[in-house]
Short mmCIF file of the C-alpha atoms (twelve columns), coordinates in Angstrom:
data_MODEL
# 
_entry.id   MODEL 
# 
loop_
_atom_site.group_PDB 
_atom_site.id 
_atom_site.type_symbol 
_atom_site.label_atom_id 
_atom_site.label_alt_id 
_atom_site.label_comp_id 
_atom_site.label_asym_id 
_atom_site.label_seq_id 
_atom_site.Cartn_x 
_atom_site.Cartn_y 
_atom_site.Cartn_z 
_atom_site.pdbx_PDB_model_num 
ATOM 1   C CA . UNK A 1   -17.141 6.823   -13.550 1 
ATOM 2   C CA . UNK A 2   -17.497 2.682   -14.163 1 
ATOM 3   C CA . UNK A 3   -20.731 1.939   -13.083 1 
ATOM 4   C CA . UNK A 4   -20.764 -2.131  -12.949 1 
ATOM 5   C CA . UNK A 5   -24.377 -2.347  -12.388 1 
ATOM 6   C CA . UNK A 6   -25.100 -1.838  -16.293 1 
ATOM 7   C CA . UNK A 7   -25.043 -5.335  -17.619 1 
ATOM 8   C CA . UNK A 8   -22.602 -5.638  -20.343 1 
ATOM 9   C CA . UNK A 9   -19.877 -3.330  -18.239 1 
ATOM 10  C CA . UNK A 10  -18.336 -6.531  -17.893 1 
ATOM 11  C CA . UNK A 11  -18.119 -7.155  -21.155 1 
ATOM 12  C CA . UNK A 12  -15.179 -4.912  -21.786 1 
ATOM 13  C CA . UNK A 13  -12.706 -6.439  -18.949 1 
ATOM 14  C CA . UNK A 14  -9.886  -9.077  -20.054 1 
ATOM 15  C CA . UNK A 15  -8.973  -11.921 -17.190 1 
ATOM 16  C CA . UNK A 16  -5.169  -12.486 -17.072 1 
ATOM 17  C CA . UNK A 17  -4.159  -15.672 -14.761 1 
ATOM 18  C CA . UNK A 18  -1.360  -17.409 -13.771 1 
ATOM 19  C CA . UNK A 19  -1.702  -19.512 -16.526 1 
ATOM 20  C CA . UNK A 20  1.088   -17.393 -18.106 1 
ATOM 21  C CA . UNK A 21  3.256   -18.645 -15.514 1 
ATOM 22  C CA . UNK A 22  2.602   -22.024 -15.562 1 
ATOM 23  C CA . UNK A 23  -0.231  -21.554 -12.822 1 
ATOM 24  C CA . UNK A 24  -4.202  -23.386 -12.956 1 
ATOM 25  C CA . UNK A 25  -5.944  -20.625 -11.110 1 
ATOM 26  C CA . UNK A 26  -9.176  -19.266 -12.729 1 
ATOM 27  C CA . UNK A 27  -11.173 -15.916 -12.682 1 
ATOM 28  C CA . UNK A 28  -13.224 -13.529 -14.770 1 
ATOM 29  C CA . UNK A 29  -15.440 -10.922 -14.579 1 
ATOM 30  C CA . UNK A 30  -19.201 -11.793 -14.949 1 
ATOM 31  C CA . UNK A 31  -22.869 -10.091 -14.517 1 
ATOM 32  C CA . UNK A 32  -24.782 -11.679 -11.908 1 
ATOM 33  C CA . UNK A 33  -27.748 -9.536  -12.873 1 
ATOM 34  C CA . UNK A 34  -27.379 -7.016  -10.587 1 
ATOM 35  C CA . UNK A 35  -23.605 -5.920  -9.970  1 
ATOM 36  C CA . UNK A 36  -20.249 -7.150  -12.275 1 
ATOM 37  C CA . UNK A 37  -18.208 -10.260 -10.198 1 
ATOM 38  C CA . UNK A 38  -14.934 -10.714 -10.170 1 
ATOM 39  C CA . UNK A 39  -14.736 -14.307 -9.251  1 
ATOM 40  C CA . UNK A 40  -13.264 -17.786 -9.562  1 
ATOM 41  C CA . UNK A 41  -10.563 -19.906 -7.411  1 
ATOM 42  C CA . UNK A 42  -6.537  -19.278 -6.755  1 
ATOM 43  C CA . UNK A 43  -4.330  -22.902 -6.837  1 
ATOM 44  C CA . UNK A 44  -0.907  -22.306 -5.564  1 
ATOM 45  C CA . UNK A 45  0.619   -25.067 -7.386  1 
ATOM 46  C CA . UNK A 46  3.017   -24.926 -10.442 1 
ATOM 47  C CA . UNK A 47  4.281   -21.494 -9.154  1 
ATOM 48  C CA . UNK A 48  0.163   -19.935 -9.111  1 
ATOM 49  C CA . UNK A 49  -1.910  -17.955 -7.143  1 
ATOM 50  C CA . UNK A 50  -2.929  -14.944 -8.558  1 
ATOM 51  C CA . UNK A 51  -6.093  -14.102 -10.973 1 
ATOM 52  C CA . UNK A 52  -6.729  -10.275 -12.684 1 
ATOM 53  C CA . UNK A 53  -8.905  -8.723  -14.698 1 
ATOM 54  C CA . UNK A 54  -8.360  -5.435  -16.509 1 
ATOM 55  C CA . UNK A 55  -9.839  -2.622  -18.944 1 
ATOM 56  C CA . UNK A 56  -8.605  -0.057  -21.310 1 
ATOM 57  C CA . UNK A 57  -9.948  3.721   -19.989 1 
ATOM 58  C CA . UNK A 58  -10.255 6.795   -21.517 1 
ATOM 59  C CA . UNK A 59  -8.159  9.511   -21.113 1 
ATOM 60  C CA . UNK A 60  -8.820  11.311  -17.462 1 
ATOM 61  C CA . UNK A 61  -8.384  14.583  -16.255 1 
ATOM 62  C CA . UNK A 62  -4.710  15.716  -14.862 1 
ATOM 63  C CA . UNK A 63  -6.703  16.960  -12.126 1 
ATOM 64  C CA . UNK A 64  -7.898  13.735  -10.804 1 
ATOM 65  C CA . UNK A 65  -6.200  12.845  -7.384  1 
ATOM 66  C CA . UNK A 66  -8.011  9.855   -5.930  1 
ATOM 67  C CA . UNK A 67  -10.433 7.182   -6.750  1 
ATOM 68  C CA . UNK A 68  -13.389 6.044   -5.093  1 
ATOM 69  C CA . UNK A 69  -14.213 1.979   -5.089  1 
ATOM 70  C CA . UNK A 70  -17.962 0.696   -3.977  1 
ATOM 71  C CA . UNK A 71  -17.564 -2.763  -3.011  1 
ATOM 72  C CA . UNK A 72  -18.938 -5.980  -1.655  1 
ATOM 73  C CA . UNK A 73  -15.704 -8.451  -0.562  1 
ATOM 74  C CA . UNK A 74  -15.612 -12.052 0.424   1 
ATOM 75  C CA . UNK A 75  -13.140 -11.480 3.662   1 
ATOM 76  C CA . UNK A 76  -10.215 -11.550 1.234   1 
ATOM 77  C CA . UNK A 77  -7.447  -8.540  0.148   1 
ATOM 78  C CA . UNK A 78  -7.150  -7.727  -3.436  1 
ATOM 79  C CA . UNK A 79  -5.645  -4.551  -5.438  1 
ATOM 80  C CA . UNK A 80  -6.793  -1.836  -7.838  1 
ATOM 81  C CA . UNK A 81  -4.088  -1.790  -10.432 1 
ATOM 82  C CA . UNK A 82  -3.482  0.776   -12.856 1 
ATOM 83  C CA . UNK A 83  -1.339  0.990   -16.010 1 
ATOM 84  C CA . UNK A 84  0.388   3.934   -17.622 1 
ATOM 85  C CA . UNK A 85  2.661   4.717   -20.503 1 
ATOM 86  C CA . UNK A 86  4.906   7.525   -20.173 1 
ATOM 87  C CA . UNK A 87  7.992   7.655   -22.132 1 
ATOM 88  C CA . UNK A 88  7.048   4.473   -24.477 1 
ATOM 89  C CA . UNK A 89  7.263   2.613   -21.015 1 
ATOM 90  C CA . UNK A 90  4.086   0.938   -19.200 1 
ATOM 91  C CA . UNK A 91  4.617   1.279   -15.665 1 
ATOM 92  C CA . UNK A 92  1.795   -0.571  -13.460 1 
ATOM 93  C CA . UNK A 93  0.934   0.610   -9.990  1 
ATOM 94  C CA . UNK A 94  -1.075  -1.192  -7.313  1 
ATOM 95  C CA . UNK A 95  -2.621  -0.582  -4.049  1 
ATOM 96  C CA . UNK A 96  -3.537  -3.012  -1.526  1 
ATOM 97  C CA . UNK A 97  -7.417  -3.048  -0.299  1 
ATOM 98  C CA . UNK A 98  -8.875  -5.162  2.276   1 
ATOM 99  C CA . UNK A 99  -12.381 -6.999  2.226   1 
ATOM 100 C CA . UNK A 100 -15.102 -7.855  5.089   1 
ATOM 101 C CA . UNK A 101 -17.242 -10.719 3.809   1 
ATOM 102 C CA . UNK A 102 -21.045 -9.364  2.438   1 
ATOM 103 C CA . UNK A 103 -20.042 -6.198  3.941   1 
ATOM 104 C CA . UNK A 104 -20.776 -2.889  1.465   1 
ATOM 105 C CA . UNK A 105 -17.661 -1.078  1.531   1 
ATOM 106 C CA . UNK A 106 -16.396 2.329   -0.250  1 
ATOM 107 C CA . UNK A 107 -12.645 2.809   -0.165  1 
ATOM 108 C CA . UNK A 108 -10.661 6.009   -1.298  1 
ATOM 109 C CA . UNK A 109 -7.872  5.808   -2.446  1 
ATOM 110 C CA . UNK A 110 -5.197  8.697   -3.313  1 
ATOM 111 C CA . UNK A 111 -3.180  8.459   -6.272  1 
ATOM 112 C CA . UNK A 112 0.099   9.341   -4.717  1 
ATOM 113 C CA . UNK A 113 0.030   6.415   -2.482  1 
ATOM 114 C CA . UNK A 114 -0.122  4.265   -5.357  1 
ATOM 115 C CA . UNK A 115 3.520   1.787   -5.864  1 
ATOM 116 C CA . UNK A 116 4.564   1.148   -9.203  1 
ATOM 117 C CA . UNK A 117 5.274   -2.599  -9.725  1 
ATOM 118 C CA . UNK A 118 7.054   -5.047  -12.458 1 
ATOM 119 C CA . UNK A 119 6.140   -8.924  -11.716 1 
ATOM 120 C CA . UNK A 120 5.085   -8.272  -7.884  1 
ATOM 121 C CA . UNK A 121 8.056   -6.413  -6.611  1 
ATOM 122 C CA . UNK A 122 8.063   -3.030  -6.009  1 
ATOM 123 C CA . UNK A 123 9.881   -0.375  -8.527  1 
ATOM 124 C CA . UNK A 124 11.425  2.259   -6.453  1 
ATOM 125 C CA . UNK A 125 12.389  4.837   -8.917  1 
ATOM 126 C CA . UNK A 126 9.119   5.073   -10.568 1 
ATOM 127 C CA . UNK A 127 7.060   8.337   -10.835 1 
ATOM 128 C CA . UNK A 128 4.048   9.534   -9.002  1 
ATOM 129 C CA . UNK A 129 0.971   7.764   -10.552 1 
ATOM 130 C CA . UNK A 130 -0.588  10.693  -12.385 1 
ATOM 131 C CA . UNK A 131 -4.216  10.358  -13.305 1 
ATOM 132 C CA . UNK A 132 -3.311  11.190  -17.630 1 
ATOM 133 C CA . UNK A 133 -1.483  8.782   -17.739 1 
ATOM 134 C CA . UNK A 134 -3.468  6.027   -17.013 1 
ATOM 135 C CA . UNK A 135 -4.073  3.690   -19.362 1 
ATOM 136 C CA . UNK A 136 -5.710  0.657   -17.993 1 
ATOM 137 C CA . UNK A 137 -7.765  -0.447  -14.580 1 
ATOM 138 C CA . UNK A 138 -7.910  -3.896  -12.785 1 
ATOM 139 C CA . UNK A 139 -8.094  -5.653  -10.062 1 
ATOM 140 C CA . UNK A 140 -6.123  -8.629  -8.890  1 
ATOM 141 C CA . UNK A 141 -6.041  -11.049 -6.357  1 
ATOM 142 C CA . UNK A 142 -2.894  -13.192 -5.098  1 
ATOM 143 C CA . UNK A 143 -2.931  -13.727 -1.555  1 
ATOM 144 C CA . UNK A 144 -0.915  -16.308 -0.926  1 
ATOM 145 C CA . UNK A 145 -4.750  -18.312 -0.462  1 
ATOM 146 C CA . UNK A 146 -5.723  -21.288 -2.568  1 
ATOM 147 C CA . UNK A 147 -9.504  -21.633 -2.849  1 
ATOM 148 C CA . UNK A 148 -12.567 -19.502 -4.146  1 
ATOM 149 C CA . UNK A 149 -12.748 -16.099 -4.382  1 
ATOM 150 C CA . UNK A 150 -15.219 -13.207 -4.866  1 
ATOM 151 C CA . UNK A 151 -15.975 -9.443  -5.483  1 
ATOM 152 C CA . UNK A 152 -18.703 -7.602  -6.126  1 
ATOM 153 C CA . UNK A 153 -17.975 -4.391  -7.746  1 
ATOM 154 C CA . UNK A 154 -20.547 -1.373  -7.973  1 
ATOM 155 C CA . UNK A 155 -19.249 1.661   -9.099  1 
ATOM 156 C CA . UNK A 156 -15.227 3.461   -9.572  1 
ATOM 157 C CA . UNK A 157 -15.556 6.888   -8.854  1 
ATOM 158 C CA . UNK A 158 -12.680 9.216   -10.093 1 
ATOM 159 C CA . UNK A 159 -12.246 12.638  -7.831  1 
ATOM 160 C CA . UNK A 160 -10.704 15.519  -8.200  1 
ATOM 161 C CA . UNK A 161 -8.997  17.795  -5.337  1 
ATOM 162 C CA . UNK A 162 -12.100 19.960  -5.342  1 
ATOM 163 C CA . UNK A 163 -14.517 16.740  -4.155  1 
ATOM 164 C CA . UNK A 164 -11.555 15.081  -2.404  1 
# 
């Protein structure tokens, strides 16, 4: 389990921007006291529009089959990304979720309907996601909308087929 209402949660997540494509959009993750944000604002220009922020995990159980996100959204769609390394390859999968503004959400998602991805397009030969060989969690946002985003995470739950 994350739980992103202990304070300093945040303090283990990494912020990757489009910066490293030549983009000026900003976000990180932050404590706002009660919950971890994920926040900041998406430009489009120079090729931009996408913000992430990730986190090494520890090794989970093979039997994990789907993960459970609690969630406040701003309106906006985002992903939960993972990262794996099987092979000496990392392999990053993403699914899409949807937000309703100040709305609590809780979304399941199943690891088999996660896509693998390289640079925003799809990989089509890529294995099943498989929960040991995660590596890393994010989220991301790059929908295509220039302007301030936010998302207030609460807890990642990880579930195996017995409480799925």
């Amino acid at each position: 389990m994350i739980d992103f209402t202990q304070p300093d949660q945040h303090l283990i997540w990494q912020s990757t921007n489009d910066g490293v494509m030549g983009g000026i959009s900003q976000g990180h993750l932050s404590f706002d006291g009660e919950l971890s944000v994920f926040s900041g604002k998406l430009f489009l220009a120079n090729n931009g529009g996408f913000s992430s922020v990730a986190s090494k995990l520890n090794l989970l159980d093979p039997s994990i089959v789907a993960i459970e996100l609690d969630y406040i959204g701003d309106g906006r769609e985002y992903q939960l990304r993972f990262a794996t390394k099987a092979s000496g390859e990392t392999v990053r999968y993403k699914h899409d979720f949807s937000t309703e503004k100040g709305q609590l959400q809780t979304y399941r998602f199943l690891l088999k309907d996660f896509q693998a991805v390289f640079r925003g397009r799809l990989l089509h030969n890529a294995p099943e996601l498989e929960a040991q060989h995660i590596e890393q969690i994010g989220f991301l946002i790059a929908d295509k909308q220039a302007g301030p985003f936010e998302l207030k995470l609460i807890q990642v739950r990880f579930m195996t087929a017995k409480y799925h």
